[in-house]
C-alpha positions as CSV (number, residue, x, y, z in Angstrom):
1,X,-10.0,11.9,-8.9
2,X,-7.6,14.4,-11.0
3,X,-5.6,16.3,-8.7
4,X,-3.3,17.9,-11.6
5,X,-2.3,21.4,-11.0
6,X,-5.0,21.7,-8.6
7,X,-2.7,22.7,-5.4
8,X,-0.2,25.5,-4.5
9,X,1.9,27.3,-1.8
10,X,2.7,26.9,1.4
11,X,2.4,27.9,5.0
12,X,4.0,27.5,8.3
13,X,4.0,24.4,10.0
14,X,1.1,23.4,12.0
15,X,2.1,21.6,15.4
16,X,0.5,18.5,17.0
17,X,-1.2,18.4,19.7
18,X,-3.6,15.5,21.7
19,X,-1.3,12.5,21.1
20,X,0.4,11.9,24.4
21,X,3.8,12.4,22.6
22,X,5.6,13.5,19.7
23,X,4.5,12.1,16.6
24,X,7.3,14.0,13.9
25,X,6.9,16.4,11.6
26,X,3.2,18.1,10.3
27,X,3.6,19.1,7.0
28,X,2.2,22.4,6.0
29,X,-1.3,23.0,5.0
30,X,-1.5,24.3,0.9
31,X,-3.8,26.3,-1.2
32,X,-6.3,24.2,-2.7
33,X,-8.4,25.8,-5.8
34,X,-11.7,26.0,-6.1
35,X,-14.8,27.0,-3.6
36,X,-16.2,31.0,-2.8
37,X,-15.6,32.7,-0.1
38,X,-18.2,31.2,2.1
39,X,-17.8,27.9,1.3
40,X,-14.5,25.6,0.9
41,X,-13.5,23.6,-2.2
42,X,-13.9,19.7,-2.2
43,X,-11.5,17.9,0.0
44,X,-8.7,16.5,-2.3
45,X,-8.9,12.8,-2.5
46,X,-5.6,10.6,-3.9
47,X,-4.1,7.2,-2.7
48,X,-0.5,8.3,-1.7
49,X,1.3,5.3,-0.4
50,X,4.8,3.5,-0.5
51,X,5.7,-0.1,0.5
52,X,8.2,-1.0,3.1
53,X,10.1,-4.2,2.4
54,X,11.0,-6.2,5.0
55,X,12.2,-9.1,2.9
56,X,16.0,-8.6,2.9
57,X,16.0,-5.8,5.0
58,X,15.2,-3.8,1.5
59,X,13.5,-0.8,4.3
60,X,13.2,-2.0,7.6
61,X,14.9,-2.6,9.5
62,X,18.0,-1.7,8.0
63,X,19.7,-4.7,9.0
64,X,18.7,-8.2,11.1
65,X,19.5,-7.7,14.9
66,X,19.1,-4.5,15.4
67,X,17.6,-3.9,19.0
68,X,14.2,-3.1,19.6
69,X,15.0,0.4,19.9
70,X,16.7,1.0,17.2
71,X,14.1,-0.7,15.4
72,X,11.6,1.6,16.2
73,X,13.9,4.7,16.1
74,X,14.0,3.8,12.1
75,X,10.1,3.1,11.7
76,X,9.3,6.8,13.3
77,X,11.8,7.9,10.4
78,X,10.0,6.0,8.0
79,X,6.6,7.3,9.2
80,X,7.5,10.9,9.9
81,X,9.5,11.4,6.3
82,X,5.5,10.0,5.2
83,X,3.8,12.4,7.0
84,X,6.0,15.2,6.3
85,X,5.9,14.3,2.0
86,X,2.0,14.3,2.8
87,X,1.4,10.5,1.9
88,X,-1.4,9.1,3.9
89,X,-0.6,5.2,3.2
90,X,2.6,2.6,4.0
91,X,2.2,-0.6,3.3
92,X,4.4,-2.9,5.3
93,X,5.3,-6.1,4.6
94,X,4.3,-8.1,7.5
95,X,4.8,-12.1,6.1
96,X,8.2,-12.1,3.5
97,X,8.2,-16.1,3.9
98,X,5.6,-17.8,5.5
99,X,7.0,-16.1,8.9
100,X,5.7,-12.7,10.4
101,X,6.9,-9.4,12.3
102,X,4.6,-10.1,14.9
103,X,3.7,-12.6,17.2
104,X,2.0,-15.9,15.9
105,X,0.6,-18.9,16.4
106,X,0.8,-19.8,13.2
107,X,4.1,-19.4,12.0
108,X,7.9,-18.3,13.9
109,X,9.5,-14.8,13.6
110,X,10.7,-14.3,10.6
111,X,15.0,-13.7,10.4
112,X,15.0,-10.4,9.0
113,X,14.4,-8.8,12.6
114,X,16.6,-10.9,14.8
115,X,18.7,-13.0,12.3
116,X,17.5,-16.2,13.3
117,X,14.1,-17.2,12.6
118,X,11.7,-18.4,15.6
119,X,13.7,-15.4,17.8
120,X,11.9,-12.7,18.6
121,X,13.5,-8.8,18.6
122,X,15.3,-8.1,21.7
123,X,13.9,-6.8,24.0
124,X,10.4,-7.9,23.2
125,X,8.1,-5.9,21.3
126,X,5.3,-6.3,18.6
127,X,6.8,-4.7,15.5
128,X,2.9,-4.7,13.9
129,X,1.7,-3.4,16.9
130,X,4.1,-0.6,17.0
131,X,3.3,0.6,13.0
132,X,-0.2,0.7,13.2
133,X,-0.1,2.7,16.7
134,X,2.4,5.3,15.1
135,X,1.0,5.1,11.5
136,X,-2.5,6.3,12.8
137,X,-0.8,8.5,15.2
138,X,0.0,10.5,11.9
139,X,-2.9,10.4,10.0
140,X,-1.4,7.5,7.9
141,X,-2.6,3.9,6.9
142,X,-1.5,0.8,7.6
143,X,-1.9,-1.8,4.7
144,X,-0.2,-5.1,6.3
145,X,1.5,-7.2,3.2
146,X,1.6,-10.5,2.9
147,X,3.9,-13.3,0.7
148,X,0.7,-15.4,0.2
149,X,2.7,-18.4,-1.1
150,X,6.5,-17.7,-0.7
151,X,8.3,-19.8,1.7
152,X,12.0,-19.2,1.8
153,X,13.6,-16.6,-0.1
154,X,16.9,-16.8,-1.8
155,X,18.4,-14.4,0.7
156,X,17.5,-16.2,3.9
157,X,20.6,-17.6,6.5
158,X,19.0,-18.8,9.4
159,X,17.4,-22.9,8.9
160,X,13.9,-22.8,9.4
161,X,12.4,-23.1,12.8
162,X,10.4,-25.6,14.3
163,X,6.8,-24.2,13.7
164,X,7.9,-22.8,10.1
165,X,5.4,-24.6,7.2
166,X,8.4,-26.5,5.5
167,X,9.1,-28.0,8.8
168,X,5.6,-28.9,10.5
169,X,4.4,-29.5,6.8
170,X,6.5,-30.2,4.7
171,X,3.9,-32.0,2.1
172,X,2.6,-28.8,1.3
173,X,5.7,-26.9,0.3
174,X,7.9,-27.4,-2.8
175,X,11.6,-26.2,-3.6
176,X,12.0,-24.3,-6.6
177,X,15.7,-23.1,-7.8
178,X,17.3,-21.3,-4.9
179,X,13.4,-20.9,-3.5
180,X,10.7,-22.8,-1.1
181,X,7.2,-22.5,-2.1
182,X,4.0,-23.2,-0.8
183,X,2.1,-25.4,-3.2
184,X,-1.1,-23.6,-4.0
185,X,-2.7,-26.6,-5.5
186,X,-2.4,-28.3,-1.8
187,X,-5.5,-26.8,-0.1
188,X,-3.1,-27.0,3.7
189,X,-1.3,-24.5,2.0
190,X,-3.9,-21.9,0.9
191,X,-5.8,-22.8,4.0
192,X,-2.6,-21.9,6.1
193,X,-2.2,-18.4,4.5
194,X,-5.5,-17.5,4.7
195,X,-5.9,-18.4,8.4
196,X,-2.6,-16.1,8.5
197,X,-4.5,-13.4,7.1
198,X,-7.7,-13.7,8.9
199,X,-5.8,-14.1,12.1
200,X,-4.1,-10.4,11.3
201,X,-6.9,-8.9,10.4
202,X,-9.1,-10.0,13.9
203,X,-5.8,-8.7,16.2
204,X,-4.6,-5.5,14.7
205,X,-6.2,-2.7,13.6
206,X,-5.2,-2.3,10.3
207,X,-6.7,-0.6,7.3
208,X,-5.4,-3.0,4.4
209,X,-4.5,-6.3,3.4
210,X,-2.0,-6.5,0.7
211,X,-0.8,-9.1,-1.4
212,X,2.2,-8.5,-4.3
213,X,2.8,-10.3,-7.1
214,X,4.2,-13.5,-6.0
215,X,1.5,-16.4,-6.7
216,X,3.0,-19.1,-8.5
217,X,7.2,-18.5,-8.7
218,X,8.5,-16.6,-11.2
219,X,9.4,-19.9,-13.7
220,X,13.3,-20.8,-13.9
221,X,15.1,-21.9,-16.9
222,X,15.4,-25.5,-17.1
223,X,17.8,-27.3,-16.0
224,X,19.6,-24.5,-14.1
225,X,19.0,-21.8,-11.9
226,X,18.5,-18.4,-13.1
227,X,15.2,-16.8,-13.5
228,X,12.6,-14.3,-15.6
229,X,11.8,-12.2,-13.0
230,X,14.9,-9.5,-14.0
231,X,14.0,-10.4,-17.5
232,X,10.4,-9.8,-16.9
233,X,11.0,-6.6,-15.1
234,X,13.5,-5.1,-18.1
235,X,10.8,-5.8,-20.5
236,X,13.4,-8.1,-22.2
237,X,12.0,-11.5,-21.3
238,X,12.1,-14.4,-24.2
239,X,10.2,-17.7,-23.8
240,X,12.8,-20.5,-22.7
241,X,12.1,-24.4,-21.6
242,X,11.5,-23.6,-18.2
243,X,11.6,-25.8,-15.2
244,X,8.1,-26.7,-14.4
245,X,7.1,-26.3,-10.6
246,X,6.5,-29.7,-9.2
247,X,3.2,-29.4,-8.1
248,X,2.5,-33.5,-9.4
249,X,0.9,-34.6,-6.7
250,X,-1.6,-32.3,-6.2
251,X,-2.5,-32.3,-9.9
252,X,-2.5,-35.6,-10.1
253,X,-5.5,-36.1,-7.1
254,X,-7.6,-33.3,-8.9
255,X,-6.8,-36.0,-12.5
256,X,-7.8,-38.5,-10.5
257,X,-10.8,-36.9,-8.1
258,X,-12.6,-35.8,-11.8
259,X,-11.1,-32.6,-12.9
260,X,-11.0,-31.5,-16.2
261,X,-9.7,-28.1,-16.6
262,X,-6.2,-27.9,-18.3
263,X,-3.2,-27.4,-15.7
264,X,-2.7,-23.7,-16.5
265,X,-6.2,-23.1,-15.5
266,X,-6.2,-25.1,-12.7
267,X,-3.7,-23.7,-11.2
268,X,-5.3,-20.4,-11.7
269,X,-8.4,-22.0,-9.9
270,X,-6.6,-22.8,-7.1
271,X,-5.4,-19.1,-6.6
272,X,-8.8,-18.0,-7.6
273,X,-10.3,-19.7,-4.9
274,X,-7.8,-17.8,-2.2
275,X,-8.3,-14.7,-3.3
276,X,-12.4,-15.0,-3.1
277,X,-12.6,-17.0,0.1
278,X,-9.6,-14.4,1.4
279,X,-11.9,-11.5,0.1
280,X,-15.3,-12.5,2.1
281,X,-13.2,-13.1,5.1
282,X,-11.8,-10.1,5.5
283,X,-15.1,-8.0,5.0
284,X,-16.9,-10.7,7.5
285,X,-14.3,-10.2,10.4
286,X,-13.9,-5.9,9.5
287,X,-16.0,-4.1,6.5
288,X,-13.7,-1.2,6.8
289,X,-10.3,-3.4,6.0
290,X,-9.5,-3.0,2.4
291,X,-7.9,-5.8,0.1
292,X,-5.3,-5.0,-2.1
293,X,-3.4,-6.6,-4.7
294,X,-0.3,-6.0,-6.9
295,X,0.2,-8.1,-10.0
296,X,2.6,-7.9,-12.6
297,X,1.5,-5.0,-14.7
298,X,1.3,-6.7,-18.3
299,X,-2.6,-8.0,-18.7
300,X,-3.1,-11.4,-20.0
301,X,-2.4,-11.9,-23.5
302,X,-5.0,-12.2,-25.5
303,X,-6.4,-8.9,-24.3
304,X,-3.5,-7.0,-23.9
305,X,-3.4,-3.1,-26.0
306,X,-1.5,-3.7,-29.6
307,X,2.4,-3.2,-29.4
308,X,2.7,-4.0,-25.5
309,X,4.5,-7.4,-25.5
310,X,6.3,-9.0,-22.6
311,X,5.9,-11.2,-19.5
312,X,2.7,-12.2,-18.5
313,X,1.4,-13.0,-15.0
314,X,-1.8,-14.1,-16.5
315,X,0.5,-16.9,-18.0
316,X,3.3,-17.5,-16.1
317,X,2.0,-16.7,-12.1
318,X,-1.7,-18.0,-13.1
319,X,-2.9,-14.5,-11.7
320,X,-6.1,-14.0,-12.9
321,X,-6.4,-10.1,-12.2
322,X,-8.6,-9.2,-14.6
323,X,-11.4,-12.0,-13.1
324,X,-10.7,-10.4,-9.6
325,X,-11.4,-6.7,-10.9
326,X,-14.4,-8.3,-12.6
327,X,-15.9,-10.2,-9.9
328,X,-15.1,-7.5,-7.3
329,X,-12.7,-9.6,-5.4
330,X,-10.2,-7.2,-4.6
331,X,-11.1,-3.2,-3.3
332,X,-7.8,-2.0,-5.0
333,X,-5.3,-3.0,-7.5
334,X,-1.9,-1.8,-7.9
335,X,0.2,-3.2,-11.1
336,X,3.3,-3.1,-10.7
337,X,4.0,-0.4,-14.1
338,X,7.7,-0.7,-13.8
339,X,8.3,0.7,-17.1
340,X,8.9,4.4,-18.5
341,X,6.3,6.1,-20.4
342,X,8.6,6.3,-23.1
343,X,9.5,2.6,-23.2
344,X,7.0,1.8,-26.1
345,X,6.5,-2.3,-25.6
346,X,5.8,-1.8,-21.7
347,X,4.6,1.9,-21.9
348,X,3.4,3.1,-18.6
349,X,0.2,5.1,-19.9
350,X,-0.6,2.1,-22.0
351,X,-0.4,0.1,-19.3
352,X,-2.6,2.1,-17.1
353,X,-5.1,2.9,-19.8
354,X,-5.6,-1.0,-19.7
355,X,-6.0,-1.8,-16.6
356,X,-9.1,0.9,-16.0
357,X,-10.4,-0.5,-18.6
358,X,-10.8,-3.8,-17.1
359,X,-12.6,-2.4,-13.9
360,X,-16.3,-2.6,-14.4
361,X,-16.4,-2.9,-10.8
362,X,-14.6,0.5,-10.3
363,X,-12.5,-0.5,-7.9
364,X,-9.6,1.3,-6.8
365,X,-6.8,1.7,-9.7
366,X,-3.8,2.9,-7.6
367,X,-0.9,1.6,-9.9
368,X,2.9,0.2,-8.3
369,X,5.9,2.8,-9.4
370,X,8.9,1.7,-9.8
371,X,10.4,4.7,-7.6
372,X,13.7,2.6,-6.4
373,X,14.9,2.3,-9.9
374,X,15.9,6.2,-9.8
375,X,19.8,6.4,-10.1
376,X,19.9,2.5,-10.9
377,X,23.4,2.1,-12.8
378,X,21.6,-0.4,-15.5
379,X,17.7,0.8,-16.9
380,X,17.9,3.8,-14.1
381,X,15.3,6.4,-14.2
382,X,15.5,9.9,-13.5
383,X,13.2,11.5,-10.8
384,X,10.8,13.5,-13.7
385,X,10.1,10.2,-14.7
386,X,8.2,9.4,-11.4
387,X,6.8,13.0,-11.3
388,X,5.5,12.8,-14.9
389,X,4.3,9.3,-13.7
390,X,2.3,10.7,-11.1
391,X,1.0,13.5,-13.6
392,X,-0.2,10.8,-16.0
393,X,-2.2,9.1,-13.3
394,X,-3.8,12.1,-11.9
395,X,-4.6,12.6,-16.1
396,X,-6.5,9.5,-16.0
397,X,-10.6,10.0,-13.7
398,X,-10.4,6.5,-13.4
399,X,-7.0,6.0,-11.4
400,X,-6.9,7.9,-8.0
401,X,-3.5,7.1,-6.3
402,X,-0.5,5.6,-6.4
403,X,2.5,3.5,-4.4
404,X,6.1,4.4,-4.5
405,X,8.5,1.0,-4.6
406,X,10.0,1.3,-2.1
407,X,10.0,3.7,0.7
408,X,14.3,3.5,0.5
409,X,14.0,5.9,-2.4
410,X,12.0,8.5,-0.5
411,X,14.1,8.1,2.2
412,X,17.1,8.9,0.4
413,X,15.5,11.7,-1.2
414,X,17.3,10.0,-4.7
415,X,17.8,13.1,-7.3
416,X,15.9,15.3,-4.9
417,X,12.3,13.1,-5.8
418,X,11.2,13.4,-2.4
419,X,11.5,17.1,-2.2
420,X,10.3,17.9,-5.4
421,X,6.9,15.7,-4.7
422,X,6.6,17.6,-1.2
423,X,6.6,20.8,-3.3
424,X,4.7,19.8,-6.2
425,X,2.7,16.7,-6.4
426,X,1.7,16.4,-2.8
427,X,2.3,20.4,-1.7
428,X,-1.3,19.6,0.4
429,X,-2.5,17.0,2.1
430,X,-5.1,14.3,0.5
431,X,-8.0,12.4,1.8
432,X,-7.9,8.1,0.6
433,X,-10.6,7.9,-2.0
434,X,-13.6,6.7,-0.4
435,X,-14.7,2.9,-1.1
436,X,-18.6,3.2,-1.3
437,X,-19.3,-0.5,-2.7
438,X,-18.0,-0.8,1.9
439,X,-20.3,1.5,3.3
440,X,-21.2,5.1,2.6
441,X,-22.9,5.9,5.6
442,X,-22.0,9.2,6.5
443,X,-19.8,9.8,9.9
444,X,-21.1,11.6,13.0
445,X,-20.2,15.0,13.5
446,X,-17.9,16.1,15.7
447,X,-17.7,18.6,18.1
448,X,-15.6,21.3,17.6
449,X,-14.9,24.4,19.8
450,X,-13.0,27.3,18.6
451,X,-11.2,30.5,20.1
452,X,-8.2,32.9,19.2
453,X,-4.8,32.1,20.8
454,X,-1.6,33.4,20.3
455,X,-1.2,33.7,16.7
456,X,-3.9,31.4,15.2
457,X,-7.7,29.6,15.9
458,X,-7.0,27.0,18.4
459,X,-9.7,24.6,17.5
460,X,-10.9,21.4,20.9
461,X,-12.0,18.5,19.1
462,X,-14.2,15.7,20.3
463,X,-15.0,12.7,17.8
464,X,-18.4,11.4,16.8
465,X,-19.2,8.2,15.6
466,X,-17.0,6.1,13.5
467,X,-14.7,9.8,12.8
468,X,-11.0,8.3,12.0
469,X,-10.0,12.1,10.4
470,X,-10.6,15.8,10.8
471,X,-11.1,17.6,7.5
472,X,-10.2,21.2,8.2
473,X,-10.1,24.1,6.1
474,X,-9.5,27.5,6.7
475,X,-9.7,31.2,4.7
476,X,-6.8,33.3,4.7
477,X,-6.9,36.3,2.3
478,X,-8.9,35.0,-0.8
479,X,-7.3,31.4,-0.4
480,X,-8.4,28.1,1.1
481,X,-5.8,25.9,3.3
482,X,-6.6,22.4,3.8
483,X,-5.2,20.0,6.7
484,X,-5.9,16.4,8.0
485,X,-6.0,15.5,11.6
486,X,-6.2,12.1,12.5
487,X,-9.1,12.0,15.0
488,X,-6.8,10.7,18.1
489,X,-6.0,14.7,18.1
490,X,-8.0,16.9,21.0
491,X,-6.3,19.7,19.7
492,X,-5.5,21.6,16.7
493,X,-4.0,25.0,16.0
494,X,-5.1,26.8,12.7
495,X,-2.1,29.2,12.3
496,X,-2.3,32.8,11.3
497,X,-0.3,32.7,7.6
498,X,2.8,35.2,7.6
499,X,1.2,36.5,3.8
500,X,-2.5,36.7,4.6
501,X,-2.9,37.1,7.9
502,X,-5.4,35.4,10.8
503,X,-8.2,33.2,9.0
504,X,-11.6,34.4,8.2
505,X,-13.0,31.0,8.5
506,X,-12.8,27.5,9.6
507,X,-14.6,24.4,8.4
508,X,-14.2,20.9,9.9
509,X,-15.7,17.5,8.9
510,X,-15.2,14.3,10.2
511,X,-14.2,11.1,7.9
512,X,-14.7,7.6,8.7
513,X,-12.0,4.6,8.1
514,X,-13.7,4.1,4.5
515,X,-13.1,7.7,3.6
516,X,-17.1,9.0,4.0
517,X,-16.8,12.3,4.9
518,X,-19.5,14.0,7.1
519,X,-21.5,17.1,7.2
520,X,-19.0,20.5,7.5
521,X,-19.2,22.4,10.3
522,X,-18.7,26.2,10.4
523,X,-16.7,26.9,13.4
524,X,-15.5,30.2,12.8
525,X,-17.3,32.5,10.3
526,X,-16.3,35.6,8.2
C-alpha cells in the first residue's frame, strides 16, 4: 500500500511496560492522515526490514569470539536502533555456510561466532533463541536466512568440523574457485538443506524463512579465480569463458536415468524442486511462517524491459523467480535492486516496474536496497538515493515494503540516512502487509481497560486469540496518533501530547502473526 506523504510530526516517547525488562527505545507515535473525528484512519501497512549478515561478521557480531555477552549487548543495539527507526522486520542470517547460530543436529556452529567452527559461544547460549525472544519483545519480526547451497565462503579460517557437509558428505559438495558448494543436482544435498530449514522452522518461533540469492555460484572466469559477482553488481558484467561448475556426476545419472532437459534447465529443475518442496513444508509445519526469497534483481532475458541489460540470475544461478512468483512458491520476493534510479541499464524503477508485473499471484514485492553502498569510495550512493528509493516504491500499489542491505549502514547512521528515515519515511509506525492467500481469519478481540493516570490514558491489555500486535490510536486536538504494541505488553501508556493536550479517544485492535487485523475497540470516547 502507498504510504507517500501520508505521515507527519511527532510526539513524546511512549514507555514500555509488561515485558519483564527493558526492551530499548519506543519510538514516538506520528500523525497519520485521514479518518473523522469519531473514527481513526486505516492502520498504515509497509514491509520495513533490514538484513543482518553474519557471514564475515558483515553485522553481527562484530567480530568472531566475542563472549556471549557481548554478543547479545550488540543484538539489543541492533534491535533497539530497529525499533527506534520504526522498522518492524530483521532478517538474520542464521546458516552463512552450511553451519548455523544455533544449536543443530544437523550441521556444527558456524566460525563466525566463536572463530572455530563446531565451538559453540562462550558461555553457552542460543544466539536464534535470543533474536527471536528480543525481536518480538519489540514488536519486530524475525525472518531466519539461510545460504541454501553455500558451503565454505571465501572468508572462512577455521577447517571444517566433524559433522560439517563437506566432511560427513563429501559426495555431495563441490569446490568452486576460492568456494565449497553444495551440489544442487545431488538430491543429499537439497535434501540436507531442506531438513535444515524444516528443523528451524518446528524449534523456533520465527515469522520468515529467507533465502538470498546464492543458488548456483556466481560463475568464475576460466581458468583463474576471479568472479562476476562485483561485475554483476556494478552493472558492468561482460560474458567471458567461464569455469563450469562440476556438477558431472550428477548430470551424468539424470543422462543416463532418461532425462532430457538441456543442462541449464536442469539445473534450474533441481532448484525448482527445493524451493516448492521447501514451500509446502513450511506452511505444513506453521501456516503463519512466511517464505521469502531475494534473487538477483535483473529478470531473465528474454522478458526483461527494453534498455535493462546485465547479469542474469535466470541464466547464470538457474533461479527461476519468475516461475516461483507464478506458481505461488514464495509469500515475498525481494530483488536485490542494487542500482540507482538514474543508472539507465539497471534503473531501479524499471526494475521494480518489472518485477510486479510478473506477480499474478500478488505476492509480496518488498524489493533489496542496496543501503550499504552509501559513502562507498567506488559507485557510492548518497543517502537521497535510498530515500527517493523508498519514495519510488511507496509510488508503486503493487510493492508494499522494503529491506535495507545491511543493517551496518543504519547503524552507522551513514550521511545521517538513518535519521532522516526516522523523520520522514518511517516518522510512524507500520503494520506488515497482511498475507491473505495464509489465512484471513480475523483475530480475537482483546480486552482492553482504560483510566487517566498521571499525564496520559493508561490502557491494561489482555490478548485474545491468535493477537501478536495492538493497534492503538488515539485523538489529540484534530489529529490521529498511531502506535504498535506487540501483544506480550500488559500495559500501555497513551501520553498526553505537549501541543494538543490529553486524547479525546482511544481505539485498539488486535493483529494476528499474518497481519489480520481485528474488530476496533472504542476504549475511551469523545
Amino acid at each position: 500500500m502507498a504510504l507517500g506523504g501520508l505521515m507527519t510530526g511527532c510526539t513524546t516517547a511512549t514507555p514500555v511496560a509488561g515485558t519483564g525488562g527493558p526492551v530499548g527505545v519506543v519510538p514516538s507515535p506520528a500523525t497519520i492522515q485521514g479518518g473523522s473525528e469519531t473514527v481513526p484512519p486505516v492502520a498504515p501497512r509497509e514491509f520495513r526490514a533490514a538484513w543482518v549478515s553474519t557471514v564475515a561478521n558483515i553485522d553481527w557480531p562484530s567480530r568472531a569470539n566475542l563472549s556471549a555477552e557481548k554478543q547479545q549487548a550488540e543484538a539489543i543495539a541492533i534491535l533497539d536502533r530497529a525499533k527506534a527507526m520504526n522498522l518492524n522486520a530483521i532478517v538474520l542470517q542464521v546458516r552463512p555456510s552450511a553451519d548455523a547460530i544455533y544449536p543443530s543436529k544437523l550441521g556444527p556452529w558456524t566460525e563466525y561466532l566463536s572463530g572455530t567452527q563446531g565451538q559453540a559461544p562462550q558461555p553457552w547460549y542460543d544466539p536464534l533463541k535470543f533474536w527471536v525472544t528480543q525481536a518480538h519483545a519489540r514488536g519486530l519480526e524475525l525472518h531466519a536466512w539461510f545460504n541454501p547451497y553455500r558451503a565454505r565462503h571465501a572468508t572462512a579460517k577455521s577447517p571444517p568440523a566433524h559433522d560439517h557437509i563437506s566432511t560427513a558428505n563429501p559426495a555431495a559438495v563441490k569446490s568452486y574457485g576460492r568456494f565449497l558448494w553444495m551440489d544442487p543436482g545431488e538430491e543429499s544435498a537439497s535434501k540436507h538443506t531442506l531438513d535444515v530449514i524444516l528443523d528451524v522452522v518446528r524449534r523456533y518461533d520465527i515469522d520468515g524463512v529467507h533465502l538470498d540469492d546464492y543458488f548456483y555460484p556466481y560463475p568464475i572466469e576460466a581458468p583463474g579465480a576471479s568472479g562476476a559477482e562485483t561485475a554483476a553488481l556494478d552493472g558492468a558484467y561482460v560474458p567471458k569463458a567461464e569455469l563450469d561448475f562440476p556438477d558431472q556426476p550428477a548430470w551424468q545419472r539424470y543422462l543416463l536415468s532418461g532425462g532430457t532437459l538441456t543442462r541449464a534447465d536442469w539445473r534450474r529443475q533441481n532448484v525448482n524442486k527445493l524451493i516448492e518442496a521447501m514451500y509446502n513444508g513450511i506452511h505444513r509445519e506453521k501456516s503463519w511462517v512466511r517464505l521469502g526469497i531475494s534473487p538477483f534483481g535483473i529478470g531473465r532475458p528474454d522478458r526483461r524491459p527494453r534498455g535493462i541489460v546485465g547479469f542474469s540470475q535466470y541464466d547464470k544461478l538457474y533461479a527461476d523467480a519468475e516461475l516461483w512468483l507464478a506458481n505461488g512458491w514464495l509469500d515475498y520476493l525481494s530483488p536485490q535492486l542494487y542500482w540507482a534510479i538514474g543508472q539507465a541499464p539497471q534503473a531501479y524503477d524499471v526494475l521494480l516496474d518489472y518485477w510486479v508485473g510478473q506477480n499474478g499471484k500478488r505476492r509480496h514485492i518488498w524489493p533489496g536496497l542496496f543501503t550499504s553502498r552509501i559513502g562507498a569510495a567506488s559507485k557510492g550512493f548518497q543517502a537521497r538515493e535510498i530515500v527517493q528509493q523508498i519514495g519510488v516504491t511507496r509510488s508503486r500499489p503493487g510493492a508494499g515494503g522494503h529491506v535495507h542491505f545491511s543493517m551496518v549502514a543504519l547503524m552507522e547512521n551513514r550521511q545521517g540516512l538513518s535519521d532522516q528515515l526516522k523523520t520522514g519515511h518511517y516518522v510512524a509506525p507500520a503494520l506488515v502487509p497482511a498475507s491473505p492467500w495464509l489465512g484471513n481469519d480475523a483475530p480475537g478481540l482483546p480486552t482492553v481497560a482504560a483510566r487517566r493516570e498521571g499525564n496520559g490514558v493508561a490502557l491494561k491489555l489482555t490478548a485474545g486469540k491468535a493477537n501478536a500486535h495492538y493497534a492503538i490510536w488515539s485523538r489529540h486536538g484534530g489529529e490521529w496518533r498511531f502506535a504498535v504494541v506487540p501483544a506480550s505488553h500488559a500495559d500501555w501508556t497513551v501520553l498526553d501530547d505537549a501541543r494538543l493536550g490529553p486524547a479525546s479517544a482511544v481505539f485498539v485492535s488486535a493483529v494476528d502473526r499474518l497481519g489480520n487485523e481485528g474488530e476496533r475497540i472504542s476504549v475511551l470516547k469523545p
